[in-house]
VORODREN-592623 format. One record per atom (N, C-alpha, C): residue number from 1; residue in three letters; atom name; y, x, z. Coordinates in pm, 1 decimal, padded with zeros to 6 digits, always signed. Layout:
% residues N
+-----+-----+----+----------+----------+----------+
!   k !   r !  a !       yy !       xx !       zz !
+-----+-----+----+----------+----------+----------+
! NUM ! ALA ! CA !        Y !        X !        Z !
...
+-----+-----+----+----------+----------+----------+
END
This chain:
% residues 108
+-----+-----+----+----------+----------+----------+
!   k !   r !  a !       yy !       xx !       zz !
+-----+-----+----+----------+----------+----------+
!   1 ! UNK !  N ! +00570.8 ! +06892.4 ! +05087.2 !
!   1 ! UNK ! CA ! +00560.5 ! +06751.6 ! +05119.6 !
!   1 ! UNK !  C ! +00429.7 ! +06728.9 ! +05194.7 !
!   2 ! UNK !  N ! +00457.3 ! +06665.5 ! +05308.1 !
!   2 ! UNK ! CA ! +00326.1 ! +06635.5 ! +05344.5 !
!   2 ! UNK !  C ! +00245.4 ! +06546.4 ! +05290.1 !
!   3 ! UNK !  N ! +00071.3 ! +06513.0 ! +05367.8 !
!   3 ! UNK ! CA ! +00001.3 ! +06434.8 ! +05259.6 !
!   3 ! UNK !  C ! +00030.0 ! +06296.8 ! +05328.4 !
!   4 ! UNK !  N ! +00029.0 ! +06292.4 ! +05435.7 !
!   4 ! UNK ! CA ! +00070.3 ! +06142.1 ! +05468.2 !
!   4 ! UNK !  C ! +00191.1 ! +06069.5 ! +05393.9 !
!   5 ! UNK !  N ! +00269.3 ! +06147.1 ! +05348.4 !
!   5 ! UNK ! CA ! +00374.4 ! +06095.6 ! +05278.1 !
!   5 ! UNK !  C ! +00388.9 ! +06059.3 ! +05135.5 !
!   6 ! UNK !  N ! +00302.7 ! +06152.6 ! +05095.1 !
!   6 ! UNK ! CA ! +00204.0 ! +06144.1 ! +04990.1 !
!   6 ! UNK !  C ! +00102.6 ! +06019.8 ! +04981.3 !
!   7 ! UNK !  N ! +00014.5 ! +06008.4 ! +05079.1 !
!   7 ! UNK ! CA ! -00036.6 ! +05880.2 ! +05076.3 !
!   7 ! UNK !  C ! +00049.6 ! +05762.8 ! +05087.6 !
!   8 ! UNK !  N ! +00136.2 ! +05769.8 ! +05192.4 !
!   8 ! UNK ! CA ! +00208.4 ! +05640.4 ! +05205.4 !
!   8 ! UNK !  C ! +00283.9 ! +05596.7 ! +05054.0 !
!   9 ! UNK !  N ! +00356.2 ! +05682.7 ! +04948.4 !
!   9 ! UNK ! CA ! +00448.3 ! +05663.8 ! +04847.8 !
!   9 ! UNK !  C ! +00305.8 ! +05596.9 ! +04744.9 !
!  10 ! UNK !  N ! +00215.3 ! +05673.1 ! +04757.8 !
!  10 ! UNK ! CA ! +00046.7 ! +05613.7 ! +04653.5 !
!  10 ! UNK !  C ! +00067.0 ! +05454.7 ! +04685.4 !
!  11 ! UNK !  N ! +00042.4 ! +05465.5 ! +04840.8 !
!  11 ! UNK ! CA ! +00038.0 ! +05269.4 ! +04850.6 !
!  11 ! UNK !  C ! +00143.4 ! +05187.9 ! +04838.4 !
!  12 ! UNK !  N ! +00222.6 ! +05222.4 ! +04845.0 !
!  12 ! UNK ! CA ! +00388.6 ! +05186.5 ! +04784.1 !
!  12 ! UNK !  C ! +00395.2 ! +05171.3 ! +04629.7 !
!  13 ! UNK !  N ! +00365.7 ! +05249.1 ! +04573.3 !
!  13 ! UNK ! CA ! +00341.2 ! +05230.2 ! +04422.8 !
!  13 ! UNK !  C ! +00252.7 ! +05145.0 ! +04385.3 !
!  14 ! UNK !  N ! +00047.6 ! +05099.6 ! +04451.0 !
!  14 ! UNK ! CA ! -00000.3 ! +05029.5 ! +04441.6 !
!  14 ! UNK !  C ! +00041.8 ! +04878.7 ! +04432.2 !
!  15 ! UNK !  N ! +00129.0 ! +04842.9 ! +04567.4 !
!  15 ! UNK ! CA ! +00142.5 ! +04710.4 ! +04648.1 !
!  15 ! UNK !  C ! +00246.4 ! +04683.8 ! +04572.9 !
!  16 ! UNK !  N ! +00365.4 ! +04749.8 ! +04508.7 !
!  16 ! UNK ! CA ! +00462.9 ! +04708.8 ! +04393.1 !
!  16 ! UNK !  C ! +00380.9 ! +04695.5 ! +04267.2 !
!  17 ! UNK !  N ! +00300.2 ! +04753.0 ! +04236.3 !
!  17 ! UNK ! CA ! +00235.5 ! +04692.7 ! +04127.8 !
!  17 ! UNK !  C ! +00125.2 ! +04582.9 ! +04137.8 !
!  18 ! UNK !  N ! +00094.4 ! +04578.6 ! +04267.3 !
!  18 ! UNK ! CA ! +00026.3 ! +04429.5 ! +04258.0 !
!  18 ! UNK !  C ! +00120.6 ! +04313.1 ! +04252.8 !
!  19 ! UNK !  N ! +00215.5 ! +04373.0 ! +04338.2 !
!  19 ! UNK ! CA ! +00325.2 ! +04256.3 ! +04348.3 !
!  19 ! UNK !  C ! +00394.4 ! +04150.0 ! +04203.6 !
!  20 ! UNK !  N ! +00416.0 ! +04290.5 ! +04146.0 !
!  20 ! UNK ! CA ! +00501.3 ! +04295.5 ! +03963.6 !
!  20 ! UNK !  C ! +00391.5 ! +04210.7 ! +03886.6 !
!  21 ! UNK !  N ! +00282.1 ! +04286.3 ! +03900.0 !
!  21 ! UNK ! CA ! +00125.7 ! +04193.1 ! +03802.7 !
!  21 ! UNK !  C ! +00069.3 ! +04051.9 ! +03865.0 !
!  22 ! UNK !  N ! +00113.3 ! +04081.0 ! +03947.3 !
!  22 ! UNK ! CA ! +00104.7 ! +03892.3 ! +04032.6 !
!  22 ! UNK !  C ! +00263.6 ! +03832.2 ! +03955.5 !
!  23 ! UNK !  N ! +00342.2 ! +03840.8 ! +04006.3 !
!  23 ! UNK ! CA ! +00472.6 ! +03768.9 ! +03996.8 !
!  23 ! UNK !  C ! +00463.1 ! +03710.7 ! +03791.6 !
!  24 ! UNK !  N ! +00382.0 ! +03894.6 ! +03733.4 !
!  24 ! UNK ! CA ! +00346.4 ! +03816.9 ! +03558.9 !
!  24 ! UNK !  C ! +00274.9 ! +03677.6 ! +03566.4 !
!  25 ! UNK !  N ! +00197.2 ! +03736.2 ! +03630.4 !
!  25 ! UNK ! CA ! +00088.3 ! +03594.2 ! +03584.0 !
!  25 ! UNK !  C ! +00116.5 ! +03435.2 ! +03644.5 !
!  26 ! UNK !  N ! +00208.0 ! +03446.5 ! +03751.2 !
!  26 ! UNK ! CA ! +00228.1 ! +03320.1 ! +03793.7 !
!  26 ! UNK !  C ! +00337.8 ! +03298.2 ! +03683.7 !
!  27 ! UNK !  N ! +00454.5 ! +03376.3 ! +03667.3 !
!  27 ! UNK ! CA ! +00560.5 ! +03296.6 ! +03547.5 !
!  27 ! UNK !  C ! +00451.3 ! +03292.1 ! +03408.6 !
!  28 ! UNK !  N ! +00342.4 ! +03352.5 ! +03402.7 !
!  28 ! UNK ! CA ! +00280.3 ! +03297.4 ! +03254.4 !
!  28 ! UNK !  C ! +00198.1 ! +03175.7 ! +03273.7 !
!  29 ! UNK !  N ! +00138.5 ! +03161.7 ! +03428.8 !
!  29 ! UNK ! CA ! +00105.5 ! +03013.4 ! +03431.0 !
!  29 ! UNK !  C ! +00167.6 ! +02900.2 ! +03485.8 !
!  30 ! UNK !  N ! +00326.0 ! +02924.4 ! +03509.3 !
!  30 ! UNK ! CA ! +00442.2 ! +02815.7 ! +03523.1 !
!  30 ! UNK !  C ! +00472.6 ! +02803.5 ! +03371.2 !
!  31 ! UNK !  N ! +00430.8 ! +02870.4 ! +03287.0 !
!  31 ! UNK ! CA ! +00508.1 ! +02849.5 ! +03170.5 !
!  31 ! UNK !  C ! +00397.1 ! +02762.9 ! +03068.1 !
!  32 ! UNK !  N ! +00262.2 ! +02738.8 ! +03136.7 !
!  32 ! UNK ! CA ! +00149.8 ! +02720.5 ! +03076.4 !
!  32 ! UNK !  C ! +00049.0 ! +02787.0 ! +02981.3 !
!  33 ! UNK !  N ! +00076.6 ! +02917.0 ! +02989.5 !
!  33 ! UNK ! CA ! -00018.9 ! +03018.8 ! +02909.3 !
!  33 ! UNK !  C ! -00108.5 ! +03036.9 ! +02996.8 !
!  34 ! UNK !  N ! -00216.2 ! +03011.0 ! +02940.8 !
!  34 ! UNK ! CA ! -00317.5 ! +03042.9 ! +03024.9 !
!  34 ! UNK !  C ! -00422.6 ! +03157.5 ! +02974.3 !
!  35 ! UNK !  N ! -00379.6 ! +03237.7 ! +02866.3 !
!  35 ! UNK ! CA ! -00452.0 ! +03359.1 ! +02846.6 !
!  35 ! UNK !  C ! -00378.7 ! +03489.4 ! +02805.7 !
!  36 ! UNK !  N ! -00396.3 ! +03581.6 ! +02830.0 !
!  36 ! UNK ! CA ! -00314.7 ! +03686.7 ! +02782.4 !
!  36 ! UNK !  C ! -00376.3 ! +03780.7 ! +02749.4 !
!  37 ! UNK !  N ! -00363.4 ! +03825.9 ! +02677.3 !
!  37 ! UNK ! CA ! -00448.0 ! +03981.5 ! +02632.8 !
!  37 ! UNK !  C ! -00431.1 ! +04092.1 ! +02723.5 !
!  38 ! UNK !  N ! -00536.6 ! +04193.7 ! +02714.5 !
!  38 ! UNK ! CA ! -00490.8 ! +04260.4 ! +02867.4 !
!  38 ! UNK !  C ! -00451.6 ! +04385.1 ! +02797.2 !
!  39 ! UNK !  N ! -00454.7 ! +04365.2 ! +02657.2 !
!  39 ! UNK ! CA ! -00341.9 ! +04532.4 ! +02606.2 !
!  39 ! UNK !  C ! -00199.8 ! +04485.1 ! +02620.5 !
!  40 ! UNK !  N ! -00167.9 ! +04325.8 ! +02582.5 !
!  40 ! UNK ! CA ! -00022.2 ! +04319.2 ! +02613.1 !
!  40 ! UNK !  C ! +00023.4 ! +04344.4 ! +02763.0 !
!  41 ! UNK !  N ! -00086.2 ! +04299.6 ! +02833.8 !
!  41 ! UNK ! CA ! -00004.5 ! +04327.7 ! +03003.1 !
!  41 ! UNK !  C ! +00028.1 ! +04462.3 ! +03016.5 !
!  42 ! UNK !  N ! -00114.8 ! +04572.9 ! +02954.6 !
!  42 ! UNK ! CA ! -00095.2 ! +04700.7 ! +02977.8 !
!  42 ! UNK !  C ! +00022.1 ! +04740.8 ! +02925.5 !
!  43 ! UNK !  N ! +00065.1 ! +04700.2 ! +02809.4 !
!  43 ! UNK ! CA ! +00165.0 ! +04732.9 ! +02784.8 !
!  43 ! UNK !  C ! +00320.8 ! +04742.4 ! +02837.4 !
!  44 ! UNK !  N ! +00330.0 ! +04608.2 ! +02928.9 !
!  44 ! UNK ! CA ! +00416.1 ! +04527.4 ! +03004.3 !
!  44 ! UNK !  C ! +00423.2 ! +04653.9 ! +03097.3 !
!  45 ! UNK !  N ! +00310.9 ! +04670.4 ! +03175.1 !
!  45 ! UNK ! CA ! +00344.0 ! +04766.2 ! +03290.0 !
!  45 ! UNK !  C ! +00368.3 ! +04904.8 ! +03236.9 !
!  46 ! UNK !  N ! +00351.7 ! +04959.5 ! +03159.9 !
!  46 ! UNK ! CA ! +00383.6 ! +05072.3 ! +03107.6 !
!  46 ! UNK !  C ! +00518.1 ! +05047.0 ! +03047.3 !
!  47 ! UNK !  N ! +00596.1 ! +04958.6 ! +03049.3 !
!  47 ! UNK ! CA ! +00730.2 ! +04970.4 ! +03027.9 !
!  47 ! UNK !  C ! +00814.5 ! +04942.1 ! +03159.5 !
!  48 ! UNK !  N ! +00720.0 ! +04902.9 ! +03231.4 !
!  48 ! UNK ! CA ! +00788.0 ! +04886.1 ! +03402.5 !
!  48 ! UNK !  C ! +00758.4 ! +05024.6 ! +03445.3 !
!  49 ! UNK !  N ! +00703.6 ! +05138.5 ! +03356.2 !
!  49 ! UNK ! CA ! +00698.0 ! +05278.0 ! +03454.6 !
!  49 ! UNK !  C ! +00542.6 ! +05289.7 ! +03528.1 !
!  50 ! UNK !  N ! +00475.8 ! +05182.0 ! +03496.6 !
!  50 ! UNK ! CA ! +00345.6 ! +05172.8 ! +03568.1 !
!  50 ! UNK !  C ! +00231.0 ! +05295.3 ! +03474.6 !
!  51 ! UNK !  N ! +00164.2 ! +05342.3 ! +03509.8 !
!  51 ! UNK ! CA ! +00059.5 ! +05420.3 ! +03419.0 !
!  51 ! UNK !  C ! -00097.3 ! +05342.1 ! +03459.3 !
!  52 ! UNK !  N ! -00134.4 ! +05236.7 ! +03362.1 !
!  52 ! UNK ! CA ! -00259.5 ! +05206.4 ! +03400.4 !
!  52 ! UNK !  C ! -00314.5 ! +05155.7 ! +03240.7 !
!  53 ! UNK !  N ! -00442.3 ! +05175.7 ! +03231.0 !
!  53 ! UNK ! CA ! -00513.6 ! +05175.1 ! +03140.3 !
!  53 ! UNK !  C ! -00596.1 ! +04986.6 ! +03143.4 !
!  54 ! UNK !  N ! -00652.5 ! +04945.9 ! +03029.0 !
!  54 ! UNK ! CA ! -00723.9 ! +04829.2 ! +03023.6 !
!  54 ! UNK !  C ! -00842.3 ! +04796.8 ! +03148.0 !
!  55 ! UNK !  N ! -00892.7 ! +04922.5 ! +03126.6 !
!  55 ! UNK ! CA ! -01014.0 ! +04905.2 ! +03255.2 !
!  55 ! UNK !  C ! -00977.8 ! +04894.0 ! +03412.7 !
!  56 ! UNK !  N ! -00856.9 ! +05006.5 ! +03446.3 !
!  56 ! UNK ! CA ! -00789.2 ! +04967.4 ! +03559.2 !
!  56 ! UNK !  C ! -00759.5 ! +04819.1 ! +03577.4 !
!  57 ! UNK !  N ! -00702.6 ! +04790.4 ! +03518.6 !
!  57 ! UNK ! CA ! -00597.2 ! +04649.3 ! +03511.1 !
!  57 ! UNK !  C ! -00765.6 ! +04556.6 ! +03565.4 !
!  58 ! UNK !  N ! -00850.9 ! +04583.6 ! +03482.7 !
!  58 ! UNK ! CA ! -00997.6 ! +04517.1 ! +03504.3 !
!  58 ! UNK !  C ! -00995.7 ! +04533.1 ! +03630.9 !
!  59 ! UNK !  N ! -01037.4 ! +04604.7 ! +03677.0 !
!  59 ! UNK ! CA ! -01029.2 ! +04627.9 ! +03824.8 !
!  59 ! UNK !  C ! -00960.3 ! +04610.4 ! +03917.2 !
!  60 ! UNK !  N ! -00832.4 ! +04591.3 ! +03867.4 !
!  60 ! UNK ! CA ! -00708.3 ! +04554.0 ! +03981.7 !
!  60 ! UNK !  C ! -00706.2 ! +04408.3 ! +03987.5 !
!  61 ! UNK !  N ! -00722.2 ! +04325.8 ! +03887.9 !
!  61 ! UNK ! CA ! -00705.9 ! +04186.6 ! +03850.9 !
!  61 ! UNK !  C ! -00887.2 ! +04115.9 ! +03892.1 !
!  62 ! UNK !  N ! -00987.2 ! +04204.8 ! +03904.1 !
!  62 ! UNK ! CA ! -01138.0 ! +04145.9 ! +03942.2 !
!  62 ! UNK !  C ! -01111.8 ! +04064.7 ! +04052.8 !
!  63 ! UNK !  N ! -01036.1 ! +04102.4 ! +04164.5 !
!  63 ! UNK ! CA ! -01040.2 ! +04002.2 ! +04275.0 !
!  63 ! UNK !  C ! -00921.3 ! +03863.7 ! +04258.4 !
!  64 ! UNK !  N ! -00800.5 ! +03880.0 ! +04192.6 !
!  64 ! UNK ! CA ! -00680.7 ! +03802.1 ! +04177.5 !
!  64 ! UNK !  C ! -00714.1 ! +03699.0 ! +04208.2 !
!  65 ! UNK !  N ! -00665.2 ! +03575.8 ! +04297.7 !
!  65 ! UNK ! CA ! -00660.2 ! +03477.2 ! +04308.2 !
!  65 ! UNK !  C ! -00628.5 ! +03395.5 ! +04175.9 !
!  66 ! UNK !  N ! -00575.0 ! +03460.1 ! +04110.6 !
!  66 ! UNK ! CA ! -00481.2 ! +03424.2 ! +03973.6 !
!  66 ! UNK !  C ! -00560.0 ! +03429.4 ! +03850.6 !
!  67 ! UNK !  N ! -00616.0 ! +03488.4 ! +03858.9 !
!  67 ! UNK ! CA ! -00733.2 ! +03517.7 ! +03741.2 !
!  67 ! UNK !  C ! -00865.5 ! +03448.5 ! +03778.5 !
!  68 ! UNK !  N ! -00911.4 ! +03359.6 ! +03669.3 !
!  68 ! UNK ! CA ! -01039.0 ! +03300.3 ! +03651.9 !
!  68 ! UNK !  C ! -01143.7 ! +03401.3 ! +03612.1 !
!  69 ! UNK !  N ! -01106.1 ! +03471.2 ! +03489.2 !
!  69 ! UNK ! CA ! -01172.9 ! +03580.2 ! +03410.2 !
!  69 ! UNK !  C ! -01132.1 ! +03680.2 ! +03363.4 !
!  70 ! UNK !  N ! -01199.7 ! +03830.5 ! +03363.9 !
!  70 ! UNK ! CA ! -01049.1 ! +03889.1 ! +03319.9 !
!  70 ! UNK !  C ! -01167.4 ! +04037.7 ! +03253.5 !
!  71 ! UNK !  N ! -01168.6 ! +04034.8 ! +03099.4 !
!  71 ! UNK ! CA ! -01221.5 ! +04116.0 ! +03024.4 !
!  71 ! UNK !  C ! -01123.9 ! +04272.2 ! +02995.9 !
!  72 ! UNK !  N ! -01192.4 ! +04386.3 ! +02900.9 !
!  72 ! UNK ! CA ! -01085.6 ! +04449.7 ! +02900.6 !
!  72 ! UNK !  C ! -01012.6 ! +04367.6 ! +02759.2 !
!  73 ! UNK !  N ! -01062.7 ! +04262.4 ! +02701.3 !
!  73 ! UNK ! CA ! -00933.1 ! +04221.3 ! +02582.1 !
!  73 ! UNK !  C ! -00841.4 ! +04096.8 ! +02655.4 !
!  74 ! UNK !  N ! -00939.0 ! +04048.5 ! +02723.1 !
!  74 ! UNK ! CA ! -00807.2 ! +03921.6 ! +02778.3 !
!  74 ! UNK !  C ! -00841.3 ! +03866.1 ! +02920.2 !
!  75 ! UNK !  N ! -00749.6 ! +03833.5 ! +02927.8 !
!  75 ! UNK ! CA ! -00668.0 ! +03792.1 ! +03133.4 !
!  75 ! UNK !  C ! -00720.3 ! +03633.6 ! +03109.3 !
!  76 ! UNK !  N ! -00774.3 ! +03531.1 ! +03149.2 !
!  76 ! UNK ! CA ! -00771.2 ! +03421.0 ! +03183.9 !
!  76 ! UNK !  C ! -00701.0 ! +03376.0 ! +03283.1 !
!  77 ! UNK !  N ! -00633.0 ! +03289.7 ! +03308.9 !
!  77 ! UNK ! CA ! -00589.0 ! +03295.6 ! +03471.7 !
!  77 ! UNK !  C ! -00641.3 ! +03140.9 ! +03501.8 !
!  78 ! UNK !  N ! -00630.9 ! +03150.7 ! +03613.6 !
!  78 ! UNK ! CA ! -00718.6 ! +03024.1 ! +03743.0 !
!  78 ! UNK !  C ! -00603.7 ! +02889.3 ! +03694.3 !
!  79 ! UNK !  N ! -00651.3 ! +02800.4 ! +03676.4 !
!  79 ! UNK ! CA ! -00613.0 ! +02696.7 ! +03701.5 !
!  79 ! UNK !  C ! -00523.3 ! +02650.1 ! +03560.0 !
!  80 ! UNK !  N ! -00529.7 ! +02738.7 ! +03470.6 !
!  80 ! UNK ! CA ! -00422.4 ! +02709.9 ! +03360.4 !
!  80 ! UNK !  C ! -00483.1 ! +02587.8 ! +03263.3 !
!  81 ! UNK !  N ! -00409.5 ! +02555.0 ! +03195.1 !
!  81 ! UNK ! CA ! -00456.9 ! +02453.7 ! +03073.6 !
!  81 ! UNK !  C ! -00524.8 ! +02537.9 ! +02996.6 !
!  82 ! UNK !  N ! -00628.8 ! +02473.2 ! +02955.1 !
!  82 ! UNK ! CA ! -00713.0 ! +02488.9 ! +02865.9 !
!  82 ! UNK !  C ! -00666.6 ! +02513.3 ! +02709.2 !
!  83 ! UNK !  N ! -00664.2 ! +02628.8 ! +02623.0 !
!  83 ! UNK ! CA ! -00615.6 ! +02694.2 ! +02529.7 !
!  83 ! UNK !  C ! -00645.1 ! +02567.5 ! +02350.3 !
!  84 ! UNK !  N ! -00700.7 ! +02486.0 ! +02395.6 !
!  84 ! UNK ! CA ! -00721.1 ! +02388.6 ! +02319.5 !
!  84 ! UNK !  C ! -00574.2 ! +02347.8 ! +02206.4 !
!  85 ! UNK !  N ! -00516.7 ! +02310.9 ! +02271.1 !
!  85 ! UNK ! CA ! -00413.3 ! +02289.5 ! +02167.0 !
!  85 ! UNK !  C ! -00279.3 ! +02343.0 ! +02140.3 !
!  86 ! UNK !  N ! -00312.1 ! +02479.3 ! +02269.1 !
!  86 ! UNK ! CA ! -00165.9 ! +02584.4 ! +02189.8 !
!  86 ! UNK !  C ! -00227.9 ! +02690.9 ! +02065.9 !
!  87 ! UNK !  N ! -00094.5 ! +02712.2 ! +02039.2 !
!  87 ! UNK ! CA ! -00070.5 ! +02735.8 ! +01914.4 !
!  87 ! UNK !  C ! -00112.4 ! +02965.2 ! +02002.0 !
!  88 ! UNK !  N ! -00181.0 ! +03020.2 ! +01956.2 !
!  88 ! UNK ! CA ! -00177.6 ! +03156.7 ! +01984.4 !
!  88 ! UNK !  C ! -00042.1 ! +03187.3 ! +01991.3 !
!  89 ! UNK !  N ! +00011.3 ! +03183.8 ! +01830.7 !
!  89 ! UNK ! CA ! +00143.0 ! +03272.7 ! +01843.9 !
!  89 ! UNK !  C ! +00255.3 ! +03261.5 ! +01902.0 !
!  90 ! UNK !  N ! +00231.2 ! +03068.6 ! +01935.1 !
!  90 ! UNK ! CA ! +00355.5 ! +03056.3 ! +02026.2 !
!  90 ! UNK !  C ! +00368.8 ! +03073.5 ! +02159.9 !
!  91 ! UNK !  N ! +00263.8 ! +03135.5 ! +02241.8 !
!  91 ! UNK ! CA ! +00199.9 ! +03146.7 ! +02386.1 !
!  91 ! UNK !  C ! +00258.3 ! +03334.7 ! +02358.5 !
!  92 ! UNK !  N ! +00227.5 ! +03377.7 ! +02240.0 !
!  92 ! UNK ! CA ! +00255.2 ! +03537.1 ! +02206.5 !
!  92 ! UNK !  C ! +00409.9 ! +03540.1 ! +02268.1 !
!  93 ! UNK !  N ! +00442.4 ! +03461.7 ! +02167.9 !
!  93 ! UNK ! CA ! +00613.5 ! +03464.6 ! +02107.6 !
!  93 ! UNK !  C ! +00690.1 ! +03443.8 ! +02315.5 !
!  94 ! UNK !  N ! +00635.5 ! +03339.4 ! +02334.1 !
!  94 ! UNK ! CA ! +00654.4 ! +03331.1 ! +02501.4 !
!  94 ! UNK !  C ! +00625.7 ! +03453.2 ! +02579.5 !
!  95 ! UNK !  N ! +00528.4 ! +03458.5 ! +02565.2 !
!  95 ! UNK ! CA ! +00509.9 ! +03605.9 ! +02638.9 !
!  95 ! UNK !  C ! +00633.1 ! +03752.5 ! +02653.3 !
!  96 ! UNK !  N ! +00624.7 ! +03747.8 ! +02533.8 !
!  96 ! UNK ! CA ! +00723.0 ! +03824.0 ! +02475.3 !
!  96 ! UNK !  C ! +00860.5 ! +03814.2 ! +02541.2 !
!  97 ! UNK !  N ! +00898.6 ! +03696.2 ! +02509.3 !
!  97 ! UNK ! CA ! +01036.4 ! +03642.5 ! +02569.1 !
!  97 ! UNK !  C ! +01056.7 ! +03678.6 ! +02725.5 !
!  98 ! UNK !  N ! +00949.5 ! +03598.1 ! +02774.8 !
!  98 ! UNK ! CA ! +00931.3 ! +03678.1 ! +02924.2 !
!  98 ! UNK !  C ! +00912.1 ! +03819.9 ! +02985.1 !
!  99 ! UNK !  N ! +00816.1 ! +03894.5 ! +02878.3 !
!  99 ! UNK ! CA ! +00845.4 ! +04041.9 ! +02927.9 !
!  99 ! UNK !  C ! +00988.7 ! +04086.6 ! +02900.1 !
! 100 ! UNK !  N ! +01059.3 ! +04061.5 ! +02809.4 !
! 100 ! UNK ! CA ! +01187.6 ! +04122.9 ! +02804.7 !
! 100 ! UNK !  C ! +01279.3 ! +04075.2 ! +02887.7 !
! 101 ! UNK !  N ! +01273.2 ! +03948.0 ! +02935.0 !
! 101 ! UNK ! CA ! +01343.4 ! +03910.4 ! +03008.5 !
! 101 ! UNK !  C ! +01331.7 ! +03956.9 ! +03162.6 !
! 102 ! UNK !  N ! +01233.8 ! +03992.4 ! +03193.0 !
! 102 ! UNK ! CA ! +01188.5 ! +04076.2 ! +03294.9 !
! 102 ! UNK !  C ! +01212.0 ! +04224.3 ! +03283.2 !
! 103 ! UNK !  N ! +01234.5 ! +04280.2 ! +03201.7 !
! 103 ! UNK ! CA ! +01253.2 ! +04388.0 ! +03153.8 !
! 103 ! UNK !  C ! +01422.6 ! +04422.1 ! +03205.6 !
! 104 ! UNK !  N ! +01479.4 ! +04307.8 ! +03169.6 !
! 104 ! UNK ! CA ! +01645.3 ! +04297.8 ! +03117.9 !
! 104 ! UNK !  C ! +01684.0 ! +04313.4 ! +03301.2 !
! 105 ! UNK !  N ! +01605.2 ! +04229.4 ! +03375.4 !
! 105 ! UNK ! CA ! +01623.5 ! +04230.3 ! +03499.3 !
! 105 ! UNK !  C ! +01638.4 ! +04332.9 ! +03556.7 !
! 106 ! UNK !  N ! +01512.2 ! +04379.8 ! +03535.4 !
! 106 ! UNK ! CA ! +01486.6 ! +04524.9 ! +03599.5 !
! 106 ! UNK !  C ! +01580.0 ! +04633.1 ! +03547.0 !
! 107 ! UNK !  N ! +01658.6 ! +04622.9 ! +03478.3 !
! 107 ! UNK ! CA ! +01766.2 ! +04693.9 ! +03427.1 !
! 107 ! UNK !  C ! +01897.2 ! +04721.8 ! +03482.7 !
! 108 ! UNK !  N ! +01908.1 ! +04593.6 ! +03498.9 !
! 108 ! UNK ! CA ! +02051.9 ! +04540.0 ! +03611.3 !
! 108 ! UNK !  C ! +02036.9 ! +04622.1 ! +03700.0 !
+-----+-----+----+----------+----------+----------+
END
């Protein structure tokens, strides 16, 4: 195999995973969650086939338009409501619902 082809399939894999980790965070801030833990995302993409660790994700998400703040325990994203009067587990329980349902997609 050559390496150009090799490189090109690397940035192909990148730009689908920015794509996939963008497309999360806007349905988690249409849905009004505005924080997420960044082991659940890791997790998310490692069931989409992605291999990336907490600190990556740090690094991939440092510039996001989408992200306000983004630690290795949790994702803030830009513009969301303020965590004041949701409930944690029910922002969890959402989450949840949405990765599988994204999941279910990607199945089809």
């Amino acid at each position: 195999m050559k390496i150009s082809s090799l490189l090109s399939e690397n940035a192909n894999y990148n730009a689908q995973m920015r794509n996939d980790i963008n497309a999360y965070l806007v349905r988690l801030k249409a849905n009004d969650i505005g924080t997420v833990g960044t082991d659940m995302m890791v997790d998310e993409l490692t069931d989409m086939g992605y291999s990336v660790t907490p600190e990556s994700l740090v690094d991939i998400l440092s510039n996001s338009k989408y992200v306000s703040k983004v630690t290795v325990d949790t994702i803030d994203l830009a513009g969301a409501p303020s965590g004041g009067n949701n409930d944690k587990e029910k922002d969890r329980e959402t989450v949840k619902k949405l990765a599988v349902k994204t999941a279910n997609k990607r199945i089809k």
